[in-house]
C-alpha atoms as one frame of an Amber mdcrd trajectory, in Angstrom:
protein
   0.000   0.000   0.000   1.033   3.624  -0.361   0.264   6.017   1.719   0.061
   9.816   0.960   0.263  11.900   3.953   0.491  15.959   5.111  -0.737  17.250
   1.679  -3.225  19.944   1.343  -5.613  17.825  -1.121  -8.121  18.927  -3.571
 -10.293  16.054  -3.859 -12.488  17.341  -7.017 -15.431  15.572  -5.553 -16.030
  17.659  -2.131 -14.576  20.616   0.209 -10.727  20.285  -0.045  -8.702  18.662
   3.016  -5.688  20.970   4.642  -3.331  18.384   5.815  -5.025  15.670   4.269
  -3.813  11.540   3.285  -4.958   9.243   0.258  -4.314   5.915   1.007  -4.186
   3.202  -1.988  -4.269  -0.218  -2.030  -1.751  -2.910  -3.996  -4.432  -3.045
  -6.814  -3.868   0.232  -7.849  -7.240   1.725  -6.192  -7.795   4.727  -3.845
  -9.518   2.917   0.123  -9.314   6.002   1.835  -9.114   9.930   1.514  -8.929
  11.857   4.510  -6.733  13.061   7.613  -4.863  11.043  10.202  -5.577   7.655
   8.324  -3.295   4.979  10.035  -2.028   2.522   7.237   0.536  -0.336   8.940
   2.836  -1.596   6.678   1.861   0.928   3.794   5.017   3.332   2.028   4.550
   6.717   3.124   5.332  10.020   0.998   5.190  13.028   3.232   3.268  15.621
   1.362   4.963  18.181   2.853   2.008  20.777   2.980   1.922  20.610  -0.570
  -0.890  20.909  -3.182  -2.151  17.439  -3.633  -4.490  16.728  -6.528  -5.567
  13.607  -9.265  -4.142  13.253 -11.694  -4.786  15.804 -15.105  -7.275  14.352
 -17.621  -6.919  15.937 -21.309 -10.507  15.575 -23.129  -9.247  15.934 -26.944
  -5.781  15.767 -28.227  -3.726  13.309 -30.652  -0.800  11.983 -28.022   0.548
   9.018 -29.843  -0.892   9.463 -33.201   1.063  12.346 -33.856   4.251  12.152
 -33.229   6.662  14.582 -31.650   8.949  14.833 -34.384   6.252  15.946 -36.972
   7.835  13.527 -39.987   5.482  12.304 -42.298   6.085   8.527 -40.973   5.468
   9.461 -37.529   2.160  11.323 -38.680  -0.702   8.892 -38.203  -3.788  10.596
 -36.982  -5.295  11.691 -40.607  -5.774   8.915 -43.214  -6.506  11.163 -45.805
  -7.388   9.029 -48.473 -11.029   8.785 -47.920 -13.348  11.972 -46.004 -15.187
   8.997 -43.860 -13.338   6.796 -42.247 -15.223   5.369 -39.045 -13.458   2.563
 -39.349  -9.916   3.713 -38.122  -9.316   3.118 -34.414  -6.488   5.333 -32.134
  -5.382   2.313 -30.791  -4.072   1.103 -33.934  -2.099   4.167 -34.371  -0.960
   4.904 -31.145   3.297   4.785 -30.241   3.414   5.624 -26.434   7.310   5.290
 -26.651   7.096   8.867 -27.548   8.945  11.397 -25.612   5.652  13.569 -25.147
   4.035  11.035 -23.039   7.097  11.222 -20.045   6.792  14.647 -20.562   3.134
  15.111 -19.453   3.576  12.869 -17.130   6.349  15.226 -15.188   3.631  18.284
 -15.259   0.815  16.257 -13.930  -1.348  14.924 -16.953  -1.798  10.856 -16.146
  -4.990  10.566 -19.189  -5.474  11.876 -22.302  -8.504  11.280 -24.482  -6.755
  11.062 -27.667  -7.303  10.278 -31.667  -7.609  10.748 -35.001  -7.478  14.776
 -36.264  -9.923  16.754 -37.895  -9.199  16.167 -42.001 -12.064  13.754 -42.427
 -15.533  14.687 -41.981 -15.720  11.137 -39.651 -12.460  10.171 -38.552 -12.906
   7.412 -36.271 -12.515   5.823 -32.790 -10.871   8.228 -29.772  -9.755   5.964
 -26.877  -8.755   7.190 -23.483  -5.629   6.188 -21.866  -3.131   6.125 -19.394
   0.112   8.152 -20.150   1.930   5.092 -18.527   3.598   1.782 -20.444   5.115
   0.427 -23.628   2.120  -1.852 -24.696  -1.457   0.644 -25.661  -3.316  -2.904
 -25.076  -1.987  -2.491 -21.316  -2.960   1.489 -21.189  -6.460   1.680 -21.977
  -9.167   3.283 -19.586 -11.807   2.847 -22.085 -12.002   2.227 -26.401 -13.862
   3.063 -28.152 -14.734   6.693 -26.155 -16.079   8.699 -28.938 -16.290   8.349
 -33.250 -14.185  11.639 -34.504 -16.355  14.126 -36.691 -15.213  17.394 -38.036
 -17.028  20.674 -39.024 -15.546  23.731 -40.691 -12.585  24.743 -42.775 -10.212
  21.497 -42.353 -12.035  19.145 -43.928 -12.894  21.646 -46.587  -9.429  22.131
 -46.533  -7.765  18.620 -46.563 -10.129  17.891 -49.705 -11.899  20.923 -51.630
  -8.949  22.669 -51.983  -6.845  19.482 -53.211  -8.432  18.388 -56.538 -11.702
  19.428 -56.085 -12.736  15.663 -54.257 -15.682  15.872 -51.791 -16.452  17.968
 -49.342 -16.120  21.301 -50.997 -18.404  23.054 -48.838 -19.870  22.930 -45.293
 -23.221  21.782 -47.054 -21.298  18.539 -48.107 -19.582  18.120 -45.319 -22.820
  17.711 -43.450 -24.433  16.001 -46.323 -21.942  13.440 -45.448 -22.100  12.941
 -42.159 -25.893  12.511 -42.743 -25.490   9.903 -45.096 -22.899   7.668 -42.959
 -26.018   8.106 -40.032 -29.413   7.144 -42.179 -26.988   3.977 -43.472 -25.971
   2.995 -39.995 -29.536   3.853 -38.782 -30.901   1.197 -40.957 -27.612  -0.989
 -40.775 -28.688  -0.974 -36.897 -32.566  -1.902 -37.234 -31.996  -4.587 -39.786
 -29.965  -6.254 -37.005 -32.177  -5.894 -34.485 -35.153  -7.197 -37.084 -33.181
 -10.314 -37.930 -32.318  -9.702 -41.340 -28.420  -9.693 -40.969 -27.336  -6.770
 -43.584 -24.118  -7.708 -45.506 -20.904  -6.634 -43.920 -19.853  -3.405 -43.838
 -16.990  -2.018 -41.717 -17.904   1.474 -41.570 -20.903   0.514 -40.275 -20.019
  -1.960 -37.911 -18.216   1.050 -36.291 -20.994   3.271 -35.961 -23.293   0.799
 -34.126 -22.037   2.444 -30.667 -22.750   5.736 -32.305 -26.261   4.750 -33.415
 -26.771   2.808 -29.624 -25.652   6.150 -28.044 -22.997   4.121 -26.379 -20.055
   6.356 -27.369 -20.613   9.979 -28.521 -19.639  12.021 -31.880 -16.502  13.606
 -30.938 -17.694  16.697 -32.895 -14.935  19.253 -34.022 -16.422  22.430 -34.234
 -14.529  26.128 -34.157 -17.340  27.922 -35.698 -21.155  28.965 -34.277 -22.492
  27.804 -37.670 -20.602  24.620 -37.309 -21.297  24.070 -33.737 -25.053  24.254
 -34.790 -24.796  22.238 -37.156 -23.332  19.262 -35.376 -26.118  19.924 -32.565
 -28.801  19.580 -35.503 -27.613  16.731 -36.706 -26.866  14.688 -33.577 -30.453
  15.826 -32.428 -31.976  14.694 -35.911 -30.151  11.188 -35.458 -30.746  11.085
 -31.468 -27.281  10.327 -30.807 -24.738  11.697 -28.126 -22.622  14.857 -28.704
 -19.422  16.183 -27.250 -18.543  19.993 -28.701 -15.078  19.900 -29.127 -13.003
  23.223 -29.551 -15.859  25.801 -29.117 -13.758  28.607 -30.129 -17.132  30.661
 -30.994 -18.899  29.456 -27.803 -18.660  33.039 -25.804 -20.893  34.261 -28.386
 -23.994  31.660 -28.454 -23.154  30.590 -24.446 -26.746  31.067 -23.594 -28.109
  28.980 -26.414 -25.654  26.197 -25.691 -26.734  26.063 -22.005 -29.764  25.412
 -23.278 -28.734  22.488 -25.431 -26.606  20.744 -22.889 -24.000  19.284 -24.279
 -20.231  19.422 -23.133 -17.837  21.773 -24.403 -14.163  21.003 -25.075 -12.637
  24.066 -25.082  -9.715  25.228 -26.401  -6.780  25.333 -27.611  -6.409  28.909
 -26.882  -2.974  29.279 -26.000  -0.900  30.680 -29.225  -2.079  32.568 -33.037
  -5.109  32.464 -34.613  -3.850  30.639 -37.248  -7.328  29.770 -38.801 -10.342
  32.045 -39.849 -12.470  30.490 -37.654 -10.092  31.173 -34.760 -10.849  35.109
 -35.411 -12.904  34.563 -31.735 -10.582  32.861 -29.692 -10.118  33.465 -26.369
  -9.021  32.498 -23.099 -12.266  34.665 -21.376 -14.779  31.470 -23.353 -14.547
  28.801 -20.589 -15.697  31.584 -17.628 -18.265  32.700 -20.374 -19.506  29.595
 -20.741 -19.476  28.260 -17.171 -21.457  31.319 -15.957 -23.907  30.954 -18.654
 -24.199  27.055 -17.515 -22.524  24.936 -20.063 -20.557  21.889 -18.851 -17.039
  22.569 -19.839 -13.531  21.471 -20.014  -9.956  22.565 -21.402  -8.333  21.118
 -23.905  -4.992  21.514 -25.562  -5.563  19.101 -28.875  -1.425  18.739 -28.488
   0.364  18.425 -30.347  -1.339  22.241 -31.103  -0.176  23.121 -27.421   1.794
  20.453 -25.740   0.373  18.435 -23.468   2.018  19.198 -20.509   0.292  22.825
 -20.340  -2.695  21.410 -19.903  -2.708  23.153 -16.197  -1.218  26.090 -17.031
  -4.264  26.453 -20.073  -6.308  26.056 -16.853  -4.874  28.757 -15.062  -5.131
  31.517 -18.270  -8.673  30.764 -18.226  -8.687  31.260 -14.593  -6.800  34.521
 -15.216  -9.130  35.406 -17.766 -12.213  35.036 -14.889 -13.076  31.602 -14.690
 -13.426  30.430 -11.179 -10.180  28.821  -9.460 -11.885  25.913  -8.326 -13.889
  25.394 -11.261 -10.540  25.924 -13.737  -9.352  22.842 -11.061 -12.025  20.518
 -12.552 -11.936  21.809 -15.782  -9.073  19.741 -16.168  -9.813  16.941 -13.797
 -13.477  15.563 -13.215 -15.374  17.334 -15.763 -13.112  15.809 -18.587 -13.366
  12.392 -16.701 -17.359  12.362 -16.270 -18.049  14.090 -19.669 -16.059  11.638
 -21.883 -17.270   8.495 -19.909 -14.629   7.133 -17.453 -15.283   9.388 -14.390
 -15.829   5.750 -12.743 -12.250   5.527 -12.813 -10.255   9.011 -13.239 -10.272
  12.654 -12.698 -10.967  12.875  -8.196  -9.687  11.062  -5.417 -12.628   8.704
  -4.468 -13.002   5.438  -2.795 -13.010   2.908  -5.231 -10.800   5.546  -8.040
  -7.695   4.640  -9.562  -4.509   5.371  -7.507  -3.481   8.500  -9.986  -2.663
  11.067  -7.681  -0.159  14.847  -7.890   1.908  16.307  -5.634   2.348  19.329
  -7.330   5.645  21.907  -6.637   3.708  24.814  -6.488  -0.079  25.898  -7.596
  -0.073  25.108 -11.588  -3.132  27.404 -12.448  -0.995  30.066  -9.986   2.551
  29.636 -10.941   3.303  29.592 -14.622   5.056  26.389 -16.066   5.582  24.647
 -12.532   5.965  21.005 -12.628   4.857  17.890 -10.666   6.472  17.331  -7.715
   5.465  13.513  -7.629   3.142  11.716  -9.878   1.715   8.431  -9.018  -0.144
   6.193 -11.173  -2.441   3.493 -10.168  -0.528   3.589  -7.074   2.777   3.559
  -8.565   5.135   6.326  -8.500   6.236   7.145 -11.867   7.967  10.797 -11.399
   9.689  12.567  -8.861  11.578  15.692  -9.516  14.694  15.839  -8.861
């Protein structure tokens, strides 16, 4: 067992603990948060008064499928040979003997929601994992998490404007998507009627979709675009994650009405787009106040993962509330991509993925982890 004492811990499910212990087991699991717990036999870390929290959870980025070195080989998180592509799966792309994932690791980021990028109007399969190991098969919190769809200028981009192929505009783009969801509507009921459809991959892969077991994964800069995915997704009755948002200050009080999760960001660096014209790191408290369940993103490689916190605290800066910038990056990603069972506060039952953090990250600009454990392990200690 490991024991975790004399920390001041933010638990991300309740009122924070000043000089507070999280015990975990030899499974991996958190059996007790609180003060004075007596553990015999357990390792003990002394705290030291410092800022304890779980570990970082990143809702949308592309650790693993694209590469740190940016080289064509190492570039696997578009297959660009076809605008819908359900089919593909993250874990089939993923190299976690990258140096990124070490790297977010020493600033506090233990799960990352990550997949394939935005050039195809359906991408495919996110899965979420831990930013731990050599083997993806031995990493995985949960796949598939969400099927990839993309709004806007890059699929217009990645084919319109490179021999004229499908989609062209945001009317095909949508036309599209529509199209893939009426053919895995029916795919689905034919099933379920008994009369077994000949195989079809792309199909097979949207069942979850069409089930509502996993979400569309819906990038959307744009209020246009962002409507558009909520039309859709409410014409099909499937689930919907809004992922980027960039435009979301300006419709915050129709979104709240809508409900779904925003993924916002990432803000940090140019507007480097047209449809970035609106971003800005005052969105997430704009969108909090008016209601909307959000979270911040980085989509690294765009910003590298390990700012994830500090993303957190410009948007704190920028008026969002301290604690809520806390979960931003912690629970909220966790329960609003599925695997809040398991990451994102320090709960009975949780896993063991816990921060001792050198000084406040959303206070202190580029500070790094202390300690990170994971699943009960400790797998970085400054020096």
């Amino acid at each position: 067992m490991l024991l975790i004492k004399n920390g001041y811990v933010k638990t991300m499910a309740g009122a924070d603990i000043p000089n507070g212990c999280v015990l975990i087991d030899d499974c991996g699991k958190i059996v007790a948060v609180g003060t004075d717990i007596c553990a015999e036999g357990a390792s003990v870390i002394d705290a030291g008064g410092r800022l304890v929290t779980p570990g970082c959870v990143e809702a949308h980025c592309h650790i693993g499928v694209d590469n740190s070195k940016m080289r064509w080989e190492g570039m696997d998180y578009n297959e660009m040979s076809d605008p819908v592509t359900p089919h593909m799966r993250a874990i089939d792309g993923i190299n976690p003997i990258d140096e990124t994932f070490p790297l977010a690791i020493s600033h506090g980021v233990t799960t990352a929601c990550t997949g394939p990028g935005s050039a195809n109007v359906v991408g495919g399969t996110f899965a979420a994992i831990k930013l731990v190991g050599n083997r993806v098969d031995d990493m995985i919190v949960k796949s598939p998490l969400a099927m990839k769809v993309a709004f806007g200028e890059n699929p217009k981009g990645c084919y319109g404007q490179r021999g004229g192929k499908t989609p062209i505009t945001r009317m095909a783009t949508a036309a599209l998507l529509r199209e893939l969801l009426f053919k895995a509507r029916n795919y689905v009921q034919a099933k379920e009627n008994g009369k077994e459809p000949n195989f079809d991959m792309k199909l097979e892969a949207m069942i979850p979709v069409i089930k509502k077991e996993i979400p569309l994964k819906a990038h959307a800069h744009r209020a246009d675009d962002i409507f558009t995915a909520i039309r859709i997704a409410k014409e099909f009755d499937v689930d919907l994650t809004l992922d980027h948002c960039t435009d979301g200050e300006l419709i915050a009080d129709k979104l709240a009405s809508e409900g779904y999760p925003a993924f916002v960001g990432p803000t940090f660096g140019g507007k480097t787009k047209i449809e970035l014209s609106n971003k800005s790191f005052t969105t997430p408290a704009a969108l909090h106040r008016a209601g909307v369940p959000i979270s911040i993103i980085t989509d690294a490689p765009v910003i590298p993962l390990e700012y994830l916190p500090m993303c957190a605290g410009f948007a704190v800066n920028a008026g969002l509330d301290y604690d809520e910038g806390w979960r931003a990056i912690t629970i909220n990603p966790a329960s609003q991509t599925g695997i809040g069972d398991r990451v994102g506060s320090l709960e009975v039952g949780k896993d063991g993925d816990v921060v001792i953090w050198q000084d406040d990250p959303l206070k202190v600009v580029g500070t790094k982890a202390y300690m990170t454990v994971v699943d009960g392990k400790v797998v970085y200690q400054a020096e």
